[in-house]
MARBA-3410 file (N, C-alpha, C, O; in Angstrom, 1 decimal):
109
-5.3,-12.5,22.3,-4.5,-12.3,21.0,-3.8,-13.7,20.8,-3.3,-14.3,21.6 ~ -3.8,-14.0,19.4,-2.9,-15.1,19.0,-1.8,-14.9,19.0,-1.4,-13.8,18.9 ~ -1.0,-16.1,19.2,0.8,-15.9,19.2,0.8,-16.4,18.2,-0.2,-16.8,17.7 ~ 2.5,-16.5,17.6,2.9,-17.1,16.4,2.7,-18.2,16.3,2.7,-18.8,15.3 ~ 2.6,-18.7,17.5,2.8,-20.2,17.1,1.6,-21.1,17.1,1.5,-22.3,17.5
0.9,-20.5,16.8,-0.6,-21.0,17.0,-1.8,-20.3,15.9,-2.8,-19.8,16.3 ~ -1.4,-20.4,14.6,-2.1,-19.7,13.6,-3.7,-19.9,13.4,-4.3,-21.0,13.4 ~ -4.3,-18.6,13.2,-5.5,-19.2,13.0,-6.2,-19.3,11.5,-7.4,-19.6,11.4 ~ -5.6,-19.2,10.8,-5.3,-19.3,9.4,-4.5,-20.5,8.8,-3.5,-21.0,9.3 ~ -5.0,-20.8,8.0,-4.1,-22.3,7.2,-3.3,-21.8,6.6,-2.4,-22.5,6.4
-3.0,-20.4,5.9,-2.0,-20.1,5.1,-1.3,-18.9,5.5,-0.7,-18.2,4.7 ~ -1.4,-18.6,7.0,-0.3,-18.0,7.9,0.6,-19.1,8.3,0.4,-20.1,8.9 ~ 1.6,-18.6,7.7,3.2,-19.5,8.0,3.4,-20.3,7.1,4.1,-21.3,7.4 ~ 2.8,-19.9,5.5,2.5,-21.0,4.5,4.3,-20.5,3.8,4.7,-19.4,4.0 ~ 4.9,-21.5,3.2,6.2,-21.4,2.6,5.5,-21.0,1.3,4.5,-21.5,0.8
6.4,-19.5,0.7,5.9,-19.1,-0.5,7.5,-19.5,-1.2,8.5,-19.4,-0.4 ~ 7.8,-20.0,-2.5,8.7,-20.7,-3.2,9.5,-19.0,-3.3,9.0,-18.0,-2.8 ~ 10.7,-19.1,-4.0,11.8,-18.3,-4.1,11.2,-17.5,-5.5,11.3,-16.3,-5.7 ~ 10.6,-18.3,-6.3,10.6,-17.4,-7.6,9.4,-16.5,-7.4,9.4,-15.3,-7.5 ~ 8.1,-17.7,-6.7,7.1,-16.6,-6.4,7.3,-15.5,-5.9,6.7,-14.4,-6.2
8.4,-15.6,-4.8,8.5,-14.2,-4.0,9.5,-13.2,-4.6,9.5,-12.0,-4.2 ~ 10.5,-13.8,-5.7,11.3,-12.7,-5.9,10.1,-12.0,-7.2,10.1,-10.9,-7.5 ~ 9.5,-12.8,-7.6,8.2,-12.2,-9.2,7.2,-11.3,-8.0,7.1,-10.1,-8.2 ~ 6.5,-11.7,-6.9,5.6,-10.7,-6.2,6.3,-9.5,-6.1,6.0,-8.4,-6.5 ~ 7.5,-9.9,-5.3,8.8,-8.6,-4.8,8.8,-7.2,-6.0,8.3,-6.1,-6.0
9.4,-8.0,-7.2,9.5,-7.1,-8.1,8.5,-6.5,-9.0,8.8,-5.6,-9.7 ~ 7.0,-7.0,-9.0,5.8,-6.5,-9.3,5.4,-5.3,-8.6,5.2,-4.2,-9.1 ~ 5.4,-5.6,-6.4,4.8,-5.0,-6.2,6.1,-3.4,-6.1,5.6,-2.3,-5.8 ~ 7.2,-3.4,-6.3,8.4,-2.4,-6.3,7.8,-1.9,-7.6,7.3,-0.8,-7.4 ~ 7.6,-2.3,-8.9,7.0,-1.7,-9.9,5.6,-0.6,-9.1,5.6,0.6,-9.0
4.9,-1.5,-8.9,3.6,-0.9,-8.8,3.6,0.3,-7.5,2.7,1.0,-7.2 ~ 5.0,0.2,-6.9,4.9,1.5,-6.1,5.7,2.4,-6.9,5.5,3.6,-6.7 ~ 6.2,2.1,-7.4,6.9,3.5,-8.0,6.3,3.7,-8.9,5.9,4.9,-8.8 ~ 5.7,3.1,-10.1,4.9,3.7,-11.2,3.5,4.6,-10.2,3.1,5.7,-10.5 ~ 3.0,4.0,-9.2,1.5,4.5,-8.5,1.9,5.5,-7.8,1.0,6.3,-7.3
3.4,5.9,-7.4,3.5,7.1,-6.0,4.1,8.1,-7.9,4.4,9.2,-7.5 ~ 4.2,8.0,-9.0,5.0,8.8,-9.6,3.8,9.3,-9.8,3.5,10.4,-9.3 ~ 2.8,8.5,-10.7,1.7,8.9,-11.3,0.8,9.7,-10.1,0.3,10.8,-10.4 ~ 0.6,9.2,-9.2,-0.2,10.1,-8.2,0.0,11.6,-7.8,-0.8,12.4,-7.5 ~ 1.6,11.7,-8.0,2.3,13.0,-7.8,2.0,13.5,-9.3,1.8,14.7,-9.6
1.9,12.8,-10.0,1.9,14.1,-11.4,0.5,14.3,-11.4,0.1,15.4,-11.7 ~ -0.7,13.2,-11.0,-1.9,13.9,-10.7,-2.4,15.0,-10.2,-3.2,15.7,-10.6 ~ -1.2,15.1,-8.5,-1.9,15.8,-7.8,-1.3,17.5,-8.3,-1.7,18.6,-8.0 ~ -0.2,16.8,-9.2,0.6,18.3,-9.5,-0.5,19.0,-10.8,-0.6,20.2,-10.9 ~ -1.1,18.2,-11.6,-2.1,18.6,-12.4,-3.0,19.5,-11.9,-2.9,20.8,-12.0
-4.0,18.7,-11.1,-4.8,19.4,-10.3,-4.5,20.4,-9.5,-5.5,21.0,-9.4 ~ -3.3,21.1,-8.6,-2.7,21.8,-7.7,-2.4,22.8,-9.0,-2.7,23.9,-8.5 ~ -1.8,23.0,-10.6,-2.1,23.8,-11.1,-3.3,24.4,-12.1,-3.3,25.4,-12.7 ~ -4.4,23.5,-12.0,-5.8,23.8,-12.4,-6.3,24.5,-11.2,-7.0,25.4,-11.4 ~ -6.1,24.2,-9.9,-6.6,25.2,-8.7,-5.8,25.7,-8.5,-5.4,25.6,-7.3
-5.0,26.5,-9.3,-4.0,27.8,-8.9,-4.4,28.9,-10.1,-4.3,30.1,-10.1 ~ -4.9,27.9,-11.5,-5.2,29.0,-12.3,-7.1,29.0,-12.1,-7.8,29.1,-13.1 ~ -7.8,28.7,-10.9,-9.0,29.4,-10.9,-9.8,28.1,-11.5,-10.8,28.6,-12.1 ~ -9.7,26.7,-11.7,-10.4,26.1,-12.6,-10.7,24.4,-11.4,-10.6,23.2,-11.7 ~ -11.0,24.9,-10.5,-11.1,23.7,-9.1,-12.6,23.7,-9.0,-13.4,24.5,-9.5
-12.7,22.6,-8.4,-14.3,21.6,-8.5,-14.5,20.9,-7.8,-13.7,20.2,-7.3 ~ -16.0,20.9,-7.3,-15.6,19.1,-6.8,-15.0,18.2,-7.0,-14.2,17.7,-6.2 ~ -15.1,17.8,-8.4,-15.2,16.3,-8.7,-13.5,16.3,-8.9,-13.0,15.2,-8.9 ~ -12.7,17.6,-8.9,-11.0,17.8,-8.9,-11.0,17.3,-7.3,-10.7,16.2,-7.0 ~ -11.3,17.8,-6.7,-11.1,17.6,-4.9,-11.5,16.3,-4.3,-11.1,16.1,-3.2
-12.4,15.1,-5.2,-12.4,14.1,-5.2,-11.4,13.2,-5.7,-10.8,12.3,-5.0 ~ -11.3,13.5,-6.7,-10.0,12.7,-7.1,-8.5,12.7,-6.7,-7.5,11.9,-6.9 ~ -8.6,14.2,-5.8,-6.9,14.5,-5.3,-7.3,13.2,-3.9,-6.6,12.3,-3.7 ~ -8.4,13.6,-3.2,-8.5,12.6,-2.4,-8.4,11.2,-2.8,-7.9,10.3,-2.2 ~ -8.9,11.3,-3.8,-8.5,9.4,-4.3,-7.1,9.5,-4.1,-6.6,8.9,-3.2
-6.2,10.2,-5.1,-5.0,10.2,-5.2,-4.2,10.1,-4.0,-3.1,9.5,-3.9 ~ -4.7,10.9,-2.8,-3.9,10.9,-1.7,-4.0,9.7,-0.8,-3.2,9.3,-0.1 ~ -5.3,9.2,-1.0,-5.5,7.5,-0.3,-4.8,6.4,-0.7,-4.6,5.5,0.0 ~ -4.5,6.7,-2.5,-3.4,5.4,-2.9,-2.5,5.7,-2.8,-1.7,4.8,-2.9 ~ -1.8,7.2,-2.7,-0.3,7.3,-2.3,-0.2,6.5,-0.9,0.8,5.8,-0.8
-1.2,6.6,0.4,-1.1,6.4,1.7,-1.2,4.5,1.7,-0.8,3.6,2.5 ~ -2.0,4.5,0.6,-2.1,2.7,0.7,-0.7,2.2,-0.1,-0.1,1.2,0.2 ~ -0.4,2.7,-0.7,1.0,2.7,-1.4,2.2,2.7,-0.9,2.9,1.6,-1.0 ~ 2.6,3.6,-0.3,3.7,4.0,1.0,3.7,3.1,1.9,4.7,2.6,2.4 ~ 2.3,2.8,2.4,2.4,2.0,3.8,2.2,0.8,3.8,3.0,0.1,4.5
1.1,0.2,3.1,0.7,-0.9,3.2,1.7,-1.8,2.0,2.2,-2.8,2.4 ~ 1.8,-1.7,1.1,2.3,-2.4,0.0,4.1,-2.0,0.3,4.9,-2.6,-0.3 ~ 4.4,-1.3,0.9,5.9,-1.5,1.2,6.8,-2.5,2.0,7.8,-3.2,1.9 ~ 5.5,-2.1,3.3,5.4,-3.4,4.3,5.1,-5.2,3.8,5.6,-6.2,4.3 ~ 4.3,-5.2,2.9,4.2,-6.7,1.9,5.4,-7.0,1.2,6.1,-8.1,1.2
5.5,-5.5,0.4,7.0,-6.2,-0.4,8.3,-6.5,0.7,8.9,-7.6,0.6 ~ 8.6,-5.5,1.6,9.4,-6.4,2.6,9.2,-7.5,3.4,10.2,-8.2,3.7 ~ 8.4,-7.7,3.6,7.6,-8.8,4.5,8.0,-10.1,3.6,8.2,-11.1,4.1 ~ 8.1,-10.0,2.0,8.6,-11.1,0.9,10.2,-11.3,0.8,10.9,-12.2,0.7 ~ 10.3,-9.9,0.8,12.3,-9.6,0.7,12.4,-10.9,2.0,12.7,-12.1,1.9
12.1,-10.2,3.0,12.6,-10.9,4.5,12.5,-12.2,5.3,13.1,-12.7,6.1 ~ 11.0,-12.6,4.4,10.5,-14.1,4.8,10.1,-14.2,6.4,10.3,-15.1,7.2 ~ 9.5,-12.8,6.6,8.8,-13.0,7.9,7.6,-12.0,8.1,7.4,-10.9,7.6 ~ 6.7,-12.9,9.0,5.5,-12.2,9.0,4.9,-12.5,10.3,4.6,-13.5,10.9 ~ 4.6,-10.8,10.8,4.4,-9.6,10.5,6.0,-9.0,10.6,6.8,-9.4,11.5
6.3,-8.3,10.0,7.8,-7.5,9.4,8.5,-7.0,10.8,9.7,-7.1,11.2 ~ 7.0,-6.1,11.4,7.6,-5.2,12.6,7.2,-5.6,13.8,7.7,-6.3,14.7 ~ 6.0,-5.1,13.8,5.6,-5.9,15.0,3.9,-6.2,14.9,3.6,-6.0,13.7 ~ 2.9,-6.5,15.8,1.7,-6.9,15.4,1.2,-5.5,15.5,0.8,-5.2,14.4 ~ 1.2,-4.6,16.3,0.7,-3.1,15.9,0.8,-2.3,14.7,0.0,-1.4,14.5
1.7,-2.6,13.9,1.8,-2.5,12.4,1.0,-2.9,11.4,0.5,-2.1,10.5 ~ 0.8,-4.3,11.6,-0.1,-5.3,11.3,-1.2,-4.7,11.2,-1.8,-4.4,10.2 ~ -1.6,-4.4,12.5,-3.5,-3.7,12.7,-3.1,-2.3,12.1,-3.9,-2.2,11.1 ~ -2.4,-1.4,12.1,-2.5,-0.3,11.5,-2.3,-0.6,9.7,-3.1,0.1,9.0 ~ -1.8,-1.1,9.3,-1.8,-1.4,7.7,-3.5,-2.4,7.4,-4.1,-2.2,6.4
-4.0,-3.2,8.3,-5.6,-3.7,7.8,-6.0,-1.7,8.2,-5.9,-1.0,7.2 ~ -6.2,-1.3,9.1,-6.8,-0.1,8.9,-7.0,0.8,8.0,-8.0,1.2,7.5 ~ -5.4,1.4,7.5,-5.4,2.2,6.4,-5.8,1.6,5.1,-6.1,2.2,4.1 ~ -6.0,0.0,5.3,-6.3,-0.7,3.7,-8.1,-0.3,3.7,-8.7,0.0,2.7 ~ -8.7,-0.4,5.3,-10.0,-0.4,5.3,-10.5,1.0,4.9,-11.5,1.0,4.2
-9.8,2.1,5.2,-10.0,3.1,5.1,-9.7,3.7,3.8,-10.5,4.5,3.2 ~ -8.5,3.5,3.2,-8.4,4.0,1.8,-9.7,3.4,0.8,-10.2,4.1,-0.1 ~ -10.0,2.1,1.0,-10.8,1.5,0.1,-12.0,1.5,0.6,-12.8,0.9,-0.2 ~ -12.6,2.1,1.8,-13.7,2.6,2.0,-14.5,3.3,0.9,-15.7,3.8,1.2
END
């Protein structure tokens, strides 16, 4: 495993400027709250179309989409936007790291 101090990347440990990070910061804070609102009023959609008798596949595919971008949402993009707040990377520790590439591989599978 690599340590920090020995990147194997040219743009691990790259200095991102102050405006950049406070304009990413407050994009990606937009894009979780507009994506975790909208996903819940989806799933609340569909959760009363399969209560009044009117469920489907292609309903049960899309709650699944919905529940993969709430999970890439929540996890992975909260951890980026702090990771910019804080000006350190990886936020928590490297097992976090590998679990957020996972859920990104997985949601977007």
């Amino acid at each position: 495993m690599q340590t920090s101090t020995s990147p194997t990347h040219p743009y691990v440990g790259h200095h991102v400027n102050d405006v950049a990070r406070v304009t990413f910061s407050f994009i990606g804070s937009v894009e979780i709250i507009s994506g975790v609102v909208g996903n819940y009023l989806l799933l609340s959609a569909l959760y009363r179309g399969h209560a009044s008798g009117k469920s489907s596949f292609h309903n049960l595919f899309i709650a699944n989409l919905a529940i993969a971008d709430i999970l890439s949402l929540g996890y992975c993009l909260n951890l980026l936007v702090f990771d910019l707040i804080v000006k350190t990377h990886p936020v928590l520790n490297d097992a976090n790291c590998v679990a957020n590439g996972v859920i990104l591989c997985v949601c977007l599978a």
